[in-house]
C-alpha positions as CSV (number, residue, x, y, z in Angstrom):
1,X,80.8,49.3,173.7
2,X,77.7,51.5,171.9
3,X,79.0,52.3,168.3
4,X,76.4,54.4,166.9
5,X,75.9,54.5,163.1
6,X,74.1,57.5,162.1
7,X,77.3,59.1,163.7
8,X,79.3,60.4,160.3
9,X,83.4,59.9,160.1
10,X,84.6,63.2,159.2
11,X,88.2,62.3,159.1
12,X,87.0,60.6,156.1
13,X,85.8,63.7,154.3
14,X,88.3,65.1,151.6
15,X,88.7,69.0,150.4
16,X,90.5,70.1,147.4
17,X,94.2,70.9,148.1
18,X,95.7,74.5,146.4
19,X,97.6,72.5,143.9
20,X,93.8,70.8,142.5
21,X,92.3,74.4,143.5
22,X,95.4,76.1,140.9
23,X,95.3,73.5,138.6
24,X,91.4,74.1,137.9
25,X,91.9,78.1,137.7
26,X,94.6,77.5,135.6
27,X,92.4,75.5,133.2
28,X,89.4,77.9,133.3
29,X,92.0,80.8,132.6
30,X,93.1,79.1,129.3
31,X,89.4,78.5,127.8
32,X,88.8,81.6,128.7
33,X,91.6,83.1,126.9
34,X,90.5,80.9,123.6
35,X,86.5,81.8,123.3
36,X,86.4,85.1,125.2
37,X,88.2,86.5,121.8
38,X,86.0,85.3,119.5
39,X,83.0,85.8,121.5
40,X,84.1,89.2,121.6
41,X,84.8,89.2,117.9
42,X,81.3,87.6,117.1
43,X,79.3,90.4,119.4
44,X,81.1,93.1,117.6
45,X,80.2,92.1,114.0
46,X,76.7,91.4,115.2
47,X,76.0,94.8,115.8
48,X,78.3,96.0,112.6
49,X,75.6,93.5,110.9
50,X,73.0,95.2,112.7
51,X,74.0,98.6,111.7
52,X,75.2,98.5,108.0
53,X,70.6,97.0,107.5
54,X,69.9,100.2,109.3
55,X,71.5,102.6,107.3
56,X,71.7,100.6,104.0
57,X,67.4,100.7,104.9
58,X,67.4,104.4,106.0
59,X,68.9,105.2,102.3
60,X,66.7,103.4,100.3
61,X,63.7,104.5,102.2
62,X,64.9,108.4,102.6
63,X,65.9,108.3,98.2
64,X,62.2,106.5,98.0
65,X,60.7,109.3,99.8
66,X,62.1,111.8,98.0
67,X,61.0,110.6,94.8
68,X,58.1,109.9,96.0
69,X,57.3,113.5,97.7
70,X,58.0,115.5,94.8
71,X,56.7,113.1,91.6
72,X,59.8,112.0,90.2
73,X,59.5,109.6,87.6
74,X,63.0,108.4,89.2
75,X,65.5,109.3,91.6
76,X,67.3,111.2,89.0
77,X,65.3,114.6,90.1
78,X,67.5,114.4,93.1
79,X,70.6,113.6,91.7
80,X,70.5,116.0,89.2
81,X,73.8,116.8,87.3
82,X,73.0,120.8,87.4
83,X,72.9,120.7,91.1
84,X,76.4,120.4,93.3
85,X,77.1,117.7,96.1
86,X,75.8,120.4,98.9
87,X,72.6,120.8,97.3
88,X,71.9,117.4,96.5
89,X,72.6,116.5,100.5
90,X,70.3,119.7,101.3
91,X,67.5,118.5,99.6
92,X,67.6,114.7,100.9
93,X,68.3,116.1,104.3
94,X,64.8,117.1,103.9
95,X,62.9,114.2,104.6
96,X,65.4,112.4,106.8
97,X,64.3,114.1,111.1
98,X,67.0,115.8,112.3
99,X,69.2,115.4,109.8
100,X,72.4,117.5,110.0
101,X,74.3,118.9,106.7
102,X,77.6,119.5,106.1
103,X,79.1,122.0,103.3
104,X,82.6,122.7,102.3
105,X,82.2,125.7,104.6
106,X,81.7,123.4,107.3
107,X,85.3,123.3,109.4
108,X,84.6,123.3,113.1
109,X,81.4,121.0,113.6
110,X,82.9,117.6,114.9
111,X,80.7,115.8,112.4
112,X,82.0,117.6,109.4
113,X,85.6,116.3,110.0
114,X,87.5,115.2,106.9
115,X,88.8,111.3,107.3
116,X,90.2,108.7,104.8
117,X,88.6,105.5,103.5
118,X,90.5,102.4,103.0
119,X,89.6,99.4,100.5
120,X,88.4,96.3,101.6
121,X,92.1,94.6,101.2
122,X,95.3,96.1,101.1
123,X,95.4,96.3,97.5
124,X,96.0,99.9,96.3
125,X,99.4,100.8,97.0
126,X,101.1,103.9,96.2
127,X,105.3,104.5,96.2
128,X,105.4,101.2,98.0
129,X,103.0,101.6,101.2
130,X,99.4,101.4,101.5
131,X,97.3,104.4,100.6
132,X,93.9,106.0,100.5
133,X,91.0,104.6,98.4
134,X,89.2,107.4,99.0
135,X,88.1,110.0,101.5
136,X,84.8,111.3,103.4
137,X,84.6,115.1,102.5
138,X,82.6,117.8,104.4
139,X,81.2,118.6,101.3
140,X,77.6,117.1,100.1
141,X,77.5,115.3,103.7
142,X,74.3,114.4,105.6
143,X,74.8,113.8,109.4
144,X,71.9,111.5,110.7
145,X,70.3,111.8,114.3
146,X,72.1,108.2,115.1
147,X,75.6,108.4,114.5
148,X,75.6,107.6,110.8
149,X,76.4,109.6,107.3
150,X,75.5,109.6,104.0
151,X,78.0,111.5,101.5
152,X,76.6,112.8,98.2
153,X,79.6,113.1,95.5
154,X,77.5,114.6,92.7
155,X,79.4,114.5,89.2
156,X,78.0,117.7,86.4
157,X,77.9,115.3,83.6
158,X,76.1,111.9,83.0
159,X,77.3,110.2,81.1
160,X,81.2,111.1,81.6
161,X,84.7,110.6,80.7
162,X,87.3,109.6,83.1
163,X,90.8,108.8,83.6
164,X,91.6,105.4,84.8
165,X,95.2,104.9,86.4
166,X,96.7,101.4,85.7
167,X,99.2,100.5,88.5
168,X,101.4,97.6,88.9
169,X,101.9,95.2,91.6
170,X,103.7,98.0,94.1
171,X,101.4,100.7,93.2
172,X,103.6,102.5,91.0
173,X,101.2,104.0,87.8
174,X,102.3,102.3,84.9
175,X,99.3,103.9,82.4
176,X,96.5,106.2,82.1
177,X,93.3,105.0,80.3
178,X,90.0,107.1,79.8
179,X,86.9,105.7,80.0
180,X,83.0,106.6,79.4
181,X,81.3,106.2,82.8
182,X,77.3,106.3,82.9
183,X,77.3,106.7,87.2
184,X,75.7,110.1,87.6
185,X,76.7,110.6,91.5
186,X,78.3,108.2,94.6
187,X,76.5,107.7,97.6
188,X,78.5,106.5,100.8
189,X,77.4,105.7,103.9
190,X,79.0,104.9,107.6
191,X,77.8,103.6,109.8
192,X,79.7,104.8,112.9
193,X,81.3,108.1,111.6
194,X,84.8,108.7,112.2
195,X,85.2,105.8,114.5
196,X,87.4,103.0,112.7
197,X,88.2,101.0,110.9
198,X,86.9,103.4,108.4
199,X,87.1,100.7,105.3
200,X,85.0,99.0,102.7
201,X,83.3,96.3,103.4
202,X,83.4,96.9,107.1
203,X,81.9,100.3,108.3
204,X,82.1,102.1,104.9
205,X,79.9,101.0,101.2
206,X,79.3,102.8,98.4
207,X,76.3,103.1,96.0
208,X,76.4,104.5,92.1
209,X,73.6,105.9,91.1
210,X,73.3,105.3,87.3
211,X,72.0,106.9,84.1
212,X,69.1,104.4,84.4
213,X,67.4,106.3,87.1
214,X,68.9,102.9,89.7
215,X,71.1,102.8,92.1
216,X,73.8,100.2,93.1
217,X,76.2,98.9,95.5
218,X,79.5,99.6,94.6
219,X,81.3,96.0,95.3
220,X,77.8,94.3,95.7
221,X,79.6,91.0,97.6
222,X,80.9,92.9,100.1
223,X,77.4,94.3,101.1
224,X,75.5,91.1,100.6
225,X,78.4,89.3,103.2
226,X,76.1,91.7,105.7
227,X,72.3,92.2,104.2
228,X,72.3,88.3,103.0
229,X,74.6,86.5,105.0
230,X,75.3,88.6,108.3
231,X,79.2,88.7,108.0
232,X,81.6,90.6,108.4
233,X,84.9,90.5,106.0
234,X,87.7,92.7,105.4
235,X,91.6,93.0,106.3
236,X,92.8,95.0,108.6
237,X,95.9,97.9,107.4
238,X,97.1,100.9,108.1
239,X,97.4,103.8,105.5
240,X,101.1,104.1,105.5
241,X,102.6,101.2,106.5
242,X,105.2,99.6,103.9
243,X,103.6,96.9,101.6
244,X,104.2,93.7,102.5
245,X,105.7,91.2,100.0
């Protein structure tokens, strides 16, 4: 009897049953369900990243321009404090293509809408729930060709008084104190309108521009975690909900 040995034994050959075949989905599913998250997560503040250098650059260059265009000895012929928050955001509108301006006036354009801020942390707490830092008028706003704003809140008086409300650890004021304040106008920016999470430190900053003809960040960390380090960092809240103890 001829036994020929190039033949192959295919009784021999072994597939994967459905138990092995479940057993490895089953695995795949759970990484999956770990990274995909963070991957997610990572892509998202990437582009936030990405984003709060653009406009944080479009501002600096458009105030630079300004000066620049009519021979200011600073950027204090812009921010001027005889002018109003409209006029200020007309006349930097000016050098920024296709910049759109909003006024008081301004109810029906969808860029104009009026939305809340919130801090960085669910710190500032009012009658026991979390509240409003702050909010993006219509007034004094420039709408930009990409998506992003720049709000001009122009004060009348440089160097100023203020009242400063002293609140204790459920929000509830406890004391008023005034105070000299040598900011001559705010400057916010967003970068993605009224999309969320519409807080500092994320999708919101603020700059003050000063008596000394300079403007700076308002809460300088949080915009370094994105010019210097490329992060991302704040909690998220709802305005409204109770305050957690």
């Amino acid at each position: 009897m001829c036994y020929n040995s190039n033949m192959k034994n295919y009784s021999l050959e072994k597939g994967f049953t459905l138990a092995e075949v479940l057993i490895t989905i089953g695995i795949i599913g759970v990484v999956a369900a770990l990274t995909i998250p963070t991957l997610i997560k990572n892509y998202q503040e990437k582009i936030m990243v990405s984003k709060v250098k653009q406009v944080h650059s479009q501002l600096m260059n458009a105030i630079q321009l300004y000066v620049a265009k009519n021979n200011c000895q600073n950027m204090l012929c812009l921010f001027d404090t005889k002018k109003t928050s409209d006029e200020v955001a007309a006349e930097l509108a000016t050098v920024i293509r296709k910049a759109q301006v909003c006024t008081s006036a301004d109810t029906a354009k969808k860029y104009c809408k009026f939305y809340e801020f919130k801090d960085n942390k669910p710190t500032y707490k009012v009658d026991g729930v979390y509240a409003s830092s702050d909010g993006m008028s219509r007034s004094g706003r420039i709408y930009l060709p990409n998506g992003m704003i720049f709000k001009v809140a122009q004060r009348s008086a440089c160097p100023s008084t203020y009242v400063s409300i002293i609140r204790d650890e459920n929000g509830y004021e406890i004391n008023r104190v005034e105070r000299v304040s040598n900011t001559c106008a705010f400057v916010y920016v967003d970068i993605n309108n009224v999309q969320g999470p519409n807080q500092f430190g994320a999708d919101v900053y603020r700059y003050d521009v000063k008596l000394s003809g300079k403007i700076e960040p308002y809460q300088k960390d949080l915009l370094n975690n994105a010019l210097l380090y490329n992060k991302i960092e704040y909690t998220p809240y709802n305005i409204g909900d109770p305050v957690e103890e």
